[in-house]
mmCIF file of the N, C-alpha and C atoms, coordinates in Angstrom:
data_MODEL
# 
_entry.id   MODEL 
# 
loop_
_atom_site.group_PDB 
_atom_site.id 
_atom_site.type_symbol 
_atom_site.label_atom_id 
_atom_site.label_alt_id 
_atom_site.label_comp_id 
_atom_site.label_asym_id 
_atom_site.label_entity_id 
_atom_site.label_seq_id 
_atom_site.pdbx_PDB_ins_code 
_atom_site.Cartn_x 
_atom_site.Cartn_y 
_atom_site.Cartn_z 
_atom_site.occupancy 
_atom_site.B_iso_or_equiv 
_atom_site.pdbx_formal_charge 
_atom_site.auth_seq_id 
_atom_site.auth_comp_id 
_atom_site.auth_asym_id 
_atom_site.auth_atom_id 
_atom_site.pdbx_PDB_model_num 
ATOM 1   N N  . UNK A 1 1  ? -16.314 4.270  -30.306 1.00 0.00 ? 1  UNK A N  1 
ATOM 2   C CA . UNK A 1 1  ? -15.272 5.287  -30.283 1.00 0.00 ? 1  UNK A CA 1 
ATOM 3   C C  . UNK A 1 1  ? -13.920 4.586  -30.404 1.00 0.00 ? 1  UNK A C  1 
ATOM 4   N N  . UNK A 1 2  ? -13.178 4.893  -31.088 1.00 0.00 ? 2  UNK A N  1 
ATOM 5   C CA . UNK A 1 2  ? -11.958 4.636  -31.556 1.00 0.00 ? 2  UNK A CA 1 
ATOM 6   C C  . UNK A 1 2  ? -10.880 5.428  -30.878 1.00 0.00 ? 2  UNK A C  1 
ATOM 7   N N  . UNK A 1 3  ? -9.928  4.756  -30.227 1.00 0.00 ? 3  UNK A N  1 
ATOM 8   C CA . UNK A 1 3  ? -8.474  5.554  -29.792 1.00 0.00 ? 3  UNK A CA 1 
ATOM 9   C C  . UNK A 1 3  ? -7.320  5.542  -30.583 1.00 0.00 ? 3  UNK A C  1 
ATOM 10  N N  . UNK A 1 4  ? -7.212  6.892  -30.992 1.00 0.00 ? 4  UNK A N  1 
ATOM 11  C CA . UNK A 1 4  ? -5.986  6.847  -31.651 1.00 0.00 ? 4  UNK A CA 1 
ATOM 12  C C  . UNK A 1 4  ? -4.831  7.583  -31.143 1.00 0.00 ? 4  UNK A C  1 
ATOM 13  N N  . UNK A 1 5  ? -4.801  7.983  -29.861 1.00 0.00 ? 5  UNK A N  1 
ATOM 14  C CA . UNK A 1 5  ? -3.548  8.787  -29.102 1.00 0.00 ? 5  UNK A CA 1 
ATOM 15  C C  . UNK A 1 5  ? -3.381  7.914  -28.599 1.00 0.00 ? 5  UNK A C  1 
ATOM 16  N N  . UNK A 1 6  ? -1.815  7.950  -27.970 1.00 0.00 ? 6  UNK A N  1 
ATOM 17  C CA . UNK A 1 6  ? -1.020  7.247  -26.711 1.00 0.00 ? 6  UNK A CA 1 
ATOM 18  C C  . UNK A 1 6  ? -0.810  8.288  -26.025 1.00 0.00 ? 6  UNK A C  1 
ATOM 19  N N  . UNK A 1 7  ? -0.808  7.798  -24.692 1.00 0.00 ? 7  UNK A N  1 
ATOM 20  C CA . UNK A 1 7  ? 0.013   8.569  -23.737 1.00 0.00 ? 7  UNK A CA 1 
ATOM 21  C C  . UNK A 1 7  ? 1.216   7.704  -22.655 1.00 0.00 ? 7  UNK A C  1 
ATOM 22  N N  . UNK A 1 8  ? 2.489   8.315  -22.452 1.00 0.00 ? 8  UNK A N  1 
ATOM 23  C CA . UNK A 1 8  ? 3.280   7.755  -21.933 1.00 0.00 ? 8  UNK A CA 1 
ATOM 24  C C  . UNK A 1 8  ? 2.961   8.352  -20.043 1.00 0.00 ? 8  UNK A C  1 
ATOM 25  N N  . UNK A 1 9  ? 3.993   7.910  -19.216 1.00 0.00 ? 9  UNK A N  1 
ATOM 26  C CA . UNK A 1 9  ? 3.527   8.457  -17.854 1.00 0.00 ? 9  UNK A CA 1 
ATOM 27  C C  . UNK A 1 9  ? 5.023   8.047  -17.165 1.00 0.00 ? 9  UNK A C  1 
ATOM 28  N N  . UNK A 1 10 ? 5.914   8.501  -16.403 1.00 0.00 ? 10 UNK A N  1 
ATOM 29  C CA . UNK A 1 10 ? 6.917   7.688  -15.572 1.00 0.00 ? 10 UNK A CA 1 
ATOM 30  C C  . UNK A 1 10 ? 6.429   7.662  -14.280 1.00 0.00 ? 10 UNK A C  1 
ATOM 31  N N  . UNK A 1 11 ? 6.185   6.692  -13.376 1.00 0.00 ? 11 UNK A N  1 
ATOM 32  C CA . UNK A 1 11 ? 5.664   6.237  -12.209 1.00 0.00 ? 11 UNK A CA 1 
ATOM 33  C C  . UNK A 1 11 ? 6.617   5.615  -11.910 1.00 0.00 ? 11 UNK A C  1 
ATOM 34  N N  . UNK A 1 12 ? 6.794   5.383  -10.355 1.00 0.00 ? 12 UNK A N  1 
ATOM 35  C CA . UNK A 1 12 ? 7.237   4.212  -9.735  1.00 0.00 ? 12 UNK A CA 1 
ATOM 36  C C  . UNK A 1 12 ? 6.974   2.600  -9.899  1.00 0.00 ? 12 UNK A C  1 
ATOM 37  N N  . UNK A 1 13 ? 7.143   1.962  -9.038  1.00 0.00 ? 13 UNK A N  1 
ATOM 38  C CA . UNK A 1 13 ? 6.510   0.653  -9.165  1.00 0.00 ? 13 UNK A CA 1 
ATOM 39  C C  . UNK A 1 13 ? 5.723   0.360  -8.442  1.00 0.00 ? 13 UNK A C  1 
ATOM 40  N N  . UNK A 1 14 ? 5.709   1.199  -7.317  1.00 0.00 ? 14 UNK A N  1 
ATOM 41  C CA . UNK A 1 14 ? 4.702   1.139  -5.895  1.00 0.00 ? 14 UNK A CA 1 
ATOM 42  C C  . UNK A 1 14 ? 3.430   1.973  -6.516  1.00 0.00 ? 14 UNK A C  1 
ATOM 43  N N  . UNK A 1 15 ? 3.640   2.639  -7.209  1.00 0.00 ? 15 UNK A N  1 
ATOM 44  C CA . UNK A 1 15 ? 2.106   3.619  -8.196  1.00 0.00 ? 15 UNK A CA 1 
ATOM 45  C C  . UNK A 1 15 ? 1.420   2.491  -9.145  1.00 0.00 ? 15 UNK A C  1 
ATOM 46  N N  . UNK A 1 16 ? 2.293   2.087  -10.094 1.00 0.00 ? 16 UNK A N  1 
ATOM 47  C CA . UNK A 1 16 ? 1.714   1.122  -10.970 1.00 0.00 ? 16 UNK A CA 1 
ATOM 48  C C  . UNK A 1 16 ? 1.055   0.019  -10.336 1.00 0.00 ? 16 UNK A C  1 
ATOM 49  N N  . UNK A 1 17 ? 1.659   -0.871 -9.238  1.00 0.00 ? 17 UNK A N  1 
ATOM 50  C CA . UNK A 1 17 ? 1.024   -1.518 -8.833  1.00 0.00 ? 17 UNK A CA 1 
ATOM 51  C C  . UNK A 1 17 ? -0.230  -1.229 -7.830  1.00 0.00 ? 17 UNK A C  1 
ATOM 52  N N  . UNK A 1 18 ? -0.017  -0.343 -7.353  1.00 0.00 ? 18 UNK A N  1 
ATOM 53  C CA . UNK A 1 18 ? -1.417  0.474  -6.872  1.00 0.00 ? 18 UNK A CA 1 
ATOM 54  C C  . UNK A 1 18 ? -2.530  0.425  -7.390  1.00 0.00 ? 18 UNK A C  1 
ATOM 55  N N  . UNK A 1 19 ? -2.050  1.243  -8.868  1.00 0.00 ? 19 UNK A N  1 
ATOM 56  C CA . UNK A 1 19 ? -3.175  1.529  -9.696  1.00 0.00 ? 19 UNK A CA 1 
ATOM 57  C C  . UNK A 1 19 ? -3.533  0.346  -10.069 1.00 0.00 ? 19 UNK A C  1 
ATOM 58  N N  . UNK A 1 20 ? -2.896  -0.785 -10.607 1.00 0.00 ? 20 UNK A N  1 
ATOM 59  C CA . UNK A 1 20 ? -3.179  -1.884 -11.088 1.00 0.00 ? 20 UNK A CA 1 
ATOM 60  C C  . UNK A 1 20 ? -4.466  -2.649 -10.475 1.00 0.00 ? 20 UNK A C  1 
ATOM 61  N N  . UNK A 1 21 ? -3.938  -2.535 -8.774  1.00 0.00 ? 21 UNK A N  1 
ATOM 62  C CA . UNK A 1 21 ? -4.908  -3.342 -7.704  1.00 0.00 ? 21 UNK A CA 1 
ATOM 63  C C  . UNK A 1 21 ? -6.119  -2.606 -7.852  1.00 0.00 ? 21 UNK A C  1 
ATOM 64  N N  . UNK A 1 22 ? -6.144  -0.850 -7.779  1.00 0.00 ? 22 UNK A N  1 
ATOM 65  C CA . UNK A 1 22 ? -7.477  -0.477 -7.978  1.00 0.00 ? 22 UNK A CA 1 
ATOM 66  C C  . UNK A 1 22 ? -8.355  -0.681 -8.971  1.00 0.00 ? 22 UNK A C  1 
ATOM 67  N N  . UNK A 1 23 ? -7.542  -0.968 -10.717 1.00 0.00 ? 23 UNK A N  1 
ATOM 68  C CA . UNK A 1 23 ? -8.133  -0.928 -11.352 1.00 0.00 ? 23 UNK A CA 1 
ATOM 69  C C  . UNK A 1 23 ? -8.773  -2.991 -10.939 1.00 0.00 ? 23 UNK A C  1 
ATOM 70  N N  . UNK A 1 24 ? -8.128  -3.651 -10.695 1.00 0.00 ? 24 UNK A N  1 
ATOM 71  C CA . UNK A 1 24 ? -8.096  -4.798 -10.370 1.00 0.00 ? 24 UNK A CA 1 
ATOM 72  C C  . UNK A 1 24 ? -10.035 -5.149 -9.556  1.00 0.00 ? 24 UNK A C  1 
ATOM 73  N N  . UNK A 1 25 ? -9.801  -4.193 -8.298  1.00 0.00 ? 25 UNK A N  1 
ATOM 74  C CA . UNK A 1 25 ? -10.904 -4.494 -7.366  1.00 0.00 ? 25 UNK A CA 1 
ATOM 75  C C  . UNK A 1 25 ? -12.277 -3.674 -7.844  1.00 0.00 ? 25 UNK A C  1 
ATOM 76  N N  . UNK A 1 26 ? -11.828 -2.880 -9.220  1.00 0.00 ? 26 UNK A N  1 
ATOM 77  C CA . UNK A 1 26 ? -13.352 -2.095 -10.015 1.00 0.00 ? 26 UNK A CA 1 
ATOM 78  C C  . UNK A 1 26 ? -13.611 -3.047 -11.062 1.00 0.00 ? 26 UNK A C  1 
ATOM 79  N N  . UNK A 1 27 ? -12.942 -4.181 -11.066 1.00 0.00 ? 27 UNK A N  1 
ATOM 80  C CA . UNK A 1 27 ? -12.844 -4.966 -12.320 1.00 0.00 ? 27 UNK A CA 1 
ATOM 81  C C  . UNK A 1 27 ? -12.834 -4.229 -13.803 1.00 0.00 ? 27 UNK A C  1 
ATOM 82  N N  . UNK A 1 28 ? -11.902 -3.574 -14.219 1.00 0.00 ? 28 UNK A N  1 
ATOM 83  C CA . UNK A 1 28 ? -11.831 -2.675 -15.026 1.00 0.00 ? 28 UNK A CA 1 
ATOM 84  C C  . UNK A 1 28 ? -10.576 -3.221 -15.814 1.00 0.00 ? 28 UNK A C  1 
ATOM 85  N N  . UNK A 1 29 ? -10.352 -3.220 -16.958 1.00 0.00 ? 29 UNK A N  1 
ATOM 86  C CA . UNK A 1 29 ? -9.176  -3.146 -17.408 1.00 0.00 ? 29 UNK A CA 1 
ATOM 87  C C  . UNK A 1 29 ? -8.179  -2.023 -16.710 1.00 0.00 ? 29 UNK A C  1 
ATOM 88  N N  . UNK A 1 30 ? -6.793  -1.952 -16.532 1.00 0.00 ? 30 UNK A N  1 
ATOM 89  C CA . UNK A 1 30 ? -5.797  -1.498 -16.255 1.00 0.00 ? 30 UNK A CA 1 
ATOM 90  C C  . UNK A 1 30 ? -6.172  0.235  -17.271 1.00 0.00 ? 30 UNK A C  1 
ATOM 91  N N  . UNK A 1 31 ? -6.069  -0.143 -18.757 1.00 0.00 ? 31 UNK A N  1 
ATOM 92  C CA . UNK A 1 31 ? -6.267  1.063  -19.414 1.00 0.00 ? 31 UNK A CA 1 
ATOM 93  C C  . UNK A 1 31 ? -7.253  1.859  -19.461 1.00 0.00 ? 31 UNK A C  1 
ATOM 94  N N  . UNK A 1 32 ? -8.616  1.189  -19.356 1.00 0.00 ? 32 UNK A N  1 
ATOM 95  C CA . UNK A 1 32 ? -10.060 1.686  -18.919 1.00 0.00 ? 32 UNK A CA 1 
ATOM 96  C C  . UNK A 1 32 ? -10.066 2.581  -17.954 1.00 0.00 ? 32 UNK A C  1 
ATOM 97  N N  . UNK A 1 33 ? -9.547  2.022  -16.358 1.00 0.00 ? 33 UNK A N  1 
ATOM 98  C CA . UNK A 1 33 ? -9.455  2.527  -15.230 1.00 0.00 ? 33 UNK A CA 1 
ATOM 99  C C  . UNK A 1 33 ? -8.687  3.762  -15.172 1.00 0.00 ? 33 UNK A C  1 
ATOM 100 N N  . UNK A 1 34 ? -7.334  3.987  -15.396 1.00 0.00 ? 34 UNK A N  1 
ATOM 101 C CA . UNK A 1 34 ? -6.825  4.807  -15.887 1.00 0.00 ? 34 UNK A CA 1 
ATOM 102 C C  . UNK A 1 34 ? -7.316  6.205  -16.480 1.00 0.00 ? 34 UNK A C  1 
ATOM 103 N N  . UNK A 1 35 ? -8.024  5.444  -17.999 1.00 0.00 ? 35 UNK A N  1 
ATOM 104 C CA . UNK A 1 35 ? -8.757  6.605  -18.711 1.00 0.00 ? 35 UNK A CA 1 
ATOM 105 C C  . UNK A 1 35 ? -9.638  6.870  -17.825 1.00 0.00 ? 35 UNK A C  1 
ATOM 106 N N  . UNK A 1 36 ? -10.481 6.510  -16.929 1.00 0.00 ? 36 UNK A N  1 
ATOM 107 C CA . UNK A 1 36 ? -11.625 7.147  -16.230 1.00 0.00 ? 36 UNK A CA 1 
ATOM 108 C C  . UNK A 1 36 ? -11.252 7.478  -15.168 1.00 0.00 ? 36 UNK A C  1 
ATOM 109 N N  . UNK A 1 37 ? -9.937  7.324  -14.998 1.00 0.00 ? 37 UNK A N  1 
ATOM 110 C CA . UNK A 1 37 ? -9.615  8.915  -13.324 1.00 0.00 ? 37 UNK A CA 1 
ATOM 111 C C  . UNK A 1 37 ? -9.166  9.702  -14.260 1.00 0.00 ? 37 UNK A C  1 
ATOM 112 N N  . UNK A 1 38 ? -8.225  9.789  -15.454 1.00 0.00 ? 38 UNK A N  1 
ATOM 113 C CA . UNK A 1 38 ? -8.191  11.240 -15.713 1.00 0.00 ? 38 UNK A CA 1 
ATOM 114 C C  . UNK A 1 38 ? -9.318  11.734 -16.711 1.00 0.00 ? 38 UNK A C  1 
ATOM 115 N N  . UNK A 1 39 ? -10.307 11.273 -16.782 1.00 0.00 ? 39 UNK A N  1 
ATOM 116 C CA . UNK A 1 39 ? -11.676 12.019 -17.446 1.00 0.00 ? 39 UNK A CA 1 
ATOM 117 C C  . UNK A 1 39 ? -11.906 12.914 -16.244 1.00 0.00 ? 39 UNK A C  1 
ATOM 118 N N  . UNK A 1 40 ? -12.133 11.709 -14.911 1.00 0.00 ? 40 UNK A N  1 
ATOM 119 C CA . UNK A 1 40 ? -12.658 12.422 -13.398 1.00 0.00 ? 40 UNK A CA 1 
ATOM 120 C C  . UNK A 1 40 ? -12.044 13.404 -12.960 1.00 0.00 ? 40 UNK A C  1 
ATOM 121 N N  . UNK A 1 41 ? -10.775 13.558 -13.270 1.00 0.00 ? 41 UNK A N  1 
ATOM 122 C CA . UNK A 1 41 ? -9.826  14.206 -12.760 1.00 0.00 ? 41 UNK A CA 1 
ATOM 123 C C  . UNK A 1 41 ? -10.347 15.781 -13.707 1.00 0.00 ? 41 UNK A C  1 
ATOM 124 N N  . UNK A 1 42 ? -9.882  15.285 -15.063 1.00 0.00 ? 42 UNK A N  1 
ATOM 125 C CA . UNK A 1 42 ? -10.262 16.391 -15.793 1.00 0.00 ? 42 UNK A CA 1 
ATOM 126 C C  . UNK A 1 42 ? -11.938 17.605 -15.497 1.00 0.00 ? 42 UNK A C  1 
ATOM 127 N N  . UNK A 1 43 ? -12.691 16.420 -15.242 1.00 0.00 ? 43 UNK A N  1 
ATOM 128 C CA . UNK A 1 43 ? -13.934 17.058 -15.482 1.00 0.00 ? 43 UNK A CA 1 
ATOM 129 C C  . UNK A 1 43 ? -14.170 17.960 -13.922 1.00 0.00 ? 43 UNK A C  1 
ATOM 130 N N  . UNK A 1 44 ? -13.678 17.225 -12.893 1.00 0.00 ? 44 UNK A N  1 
ATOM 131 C CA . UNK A 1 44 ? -13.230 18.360 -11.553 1.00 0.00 ? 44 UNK A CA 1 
ATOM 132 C C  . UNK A 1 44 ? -12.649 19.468 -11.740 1.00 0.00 ? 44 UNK A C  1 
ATOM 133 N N  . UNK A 1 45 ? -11.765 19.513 -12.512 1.00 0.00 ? 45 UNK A N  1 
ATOM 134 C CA . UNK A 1 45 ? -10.539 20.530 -12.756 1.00 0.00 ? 45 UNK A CA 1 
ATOM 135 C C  . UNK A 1 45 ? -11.370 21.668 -13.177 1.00 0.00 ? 45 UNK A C  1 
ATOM 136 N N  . UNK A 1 46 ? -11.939 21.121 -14.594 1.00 0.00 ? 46 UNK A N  1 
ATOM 137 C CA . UNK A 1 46 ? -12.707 22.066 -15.463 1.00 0.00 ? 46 UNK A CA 1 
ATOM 138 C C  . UNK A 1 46 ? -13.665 22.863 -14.578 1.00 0.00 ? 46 UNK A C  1 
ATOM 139 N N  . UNK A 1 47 ? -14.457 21.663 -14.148 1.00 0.00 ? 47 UNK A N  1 
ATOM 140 C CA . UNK A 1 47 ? -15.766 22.531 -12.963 1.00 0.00 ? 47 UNK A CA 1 
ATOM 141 C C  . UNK A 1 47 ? -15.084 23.992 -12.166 1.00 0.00 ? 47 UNK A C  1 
ATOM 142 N N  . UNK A 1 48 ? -14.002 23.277 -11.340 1.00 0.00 ? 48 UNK A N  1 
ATOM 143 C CA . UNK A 1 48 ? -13.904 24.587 -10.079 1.00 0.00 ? 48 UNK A CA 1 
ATOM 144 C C  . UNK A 1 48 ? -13.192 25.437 -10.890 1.00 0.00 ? 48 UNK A C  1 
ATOM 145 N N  . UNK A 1 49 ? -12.926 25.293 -12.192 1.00 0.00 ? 49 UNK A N  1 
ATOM 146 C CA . UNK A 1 49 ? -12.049 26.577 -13.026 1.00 0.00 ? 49 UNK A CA 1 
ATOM 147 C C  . UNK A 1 49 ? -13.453 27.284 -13.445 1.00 0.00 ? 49 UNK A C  1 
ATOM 148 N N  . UNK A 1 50 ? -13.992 26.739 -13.678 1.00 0.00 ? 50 UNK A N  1 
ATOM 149 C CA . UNK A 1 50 ? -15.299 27.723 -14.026 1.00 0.00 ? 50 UNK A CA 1 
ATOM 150 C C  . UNK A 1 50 ? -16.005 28.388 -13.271 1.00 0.00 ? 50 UNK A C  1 
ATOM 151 N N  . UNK A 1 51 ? -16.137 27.335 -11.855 1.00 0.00 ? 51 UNK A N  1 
ATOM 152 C CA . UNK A 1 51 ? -17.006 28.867 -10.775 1.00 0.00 ? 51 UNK A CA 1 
ATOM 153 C C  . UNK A 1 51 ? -15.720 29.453 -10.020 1.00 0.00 ? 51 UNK A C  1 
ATOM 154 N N  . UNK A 1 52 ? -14.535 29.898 -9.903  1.00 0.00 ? 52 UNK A N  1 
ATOM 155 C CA . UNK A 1 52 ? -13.314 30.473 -9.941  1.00 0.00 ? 52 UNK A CA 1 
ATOM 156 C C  . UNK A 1 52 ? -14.021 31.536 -10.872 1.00 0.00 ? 52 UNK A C  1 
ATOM 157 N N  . UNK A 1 53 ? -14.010 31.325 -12.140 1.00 0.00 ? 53 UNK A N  1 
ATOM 158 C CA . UNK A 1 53 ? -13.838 32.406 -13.071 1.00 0.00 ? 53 UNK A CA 1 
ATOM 159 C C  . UNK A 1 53 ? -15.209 33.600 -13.384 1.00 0.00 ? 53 UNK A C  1 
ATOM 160 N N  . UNK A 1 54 ? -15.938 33.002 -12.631 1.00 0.00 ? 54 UNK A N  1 
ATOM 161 C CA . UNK A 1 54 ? -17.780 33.403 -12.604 1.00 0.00 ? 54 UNK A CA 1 
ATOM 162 C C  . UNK A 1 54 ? -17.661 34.427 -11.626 1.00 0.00 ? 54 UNK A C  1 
# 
């Protein structure tokens, strides 16, 4: 799979480095880690919007 979007974000420096350490202690790349909380994030979202709407 190929990425061809960017996404920008404004954070602090106390966030970035946060995230950094977490992505750090999953041994993950920085951008990897990232992309896979907002997949997680997304795919939560989606779920409780759907039994909400049921």
């Amino acid at each position: 799979m190929g990425f061809d979007e960017v996404i920008q974000i404004r954070c602090t420096s106390l966030q970035k480095e946060r995230w950094e350490e977490a992505a750090k202690l999953d041994r993950r790349r920085f951008t990897d880690w990232v992309r896979m909380q907002l997949d997680d994030a997304a795919d939560k979202a989606i779920e409780e919007a759907e039994k909400k709407s049921k």
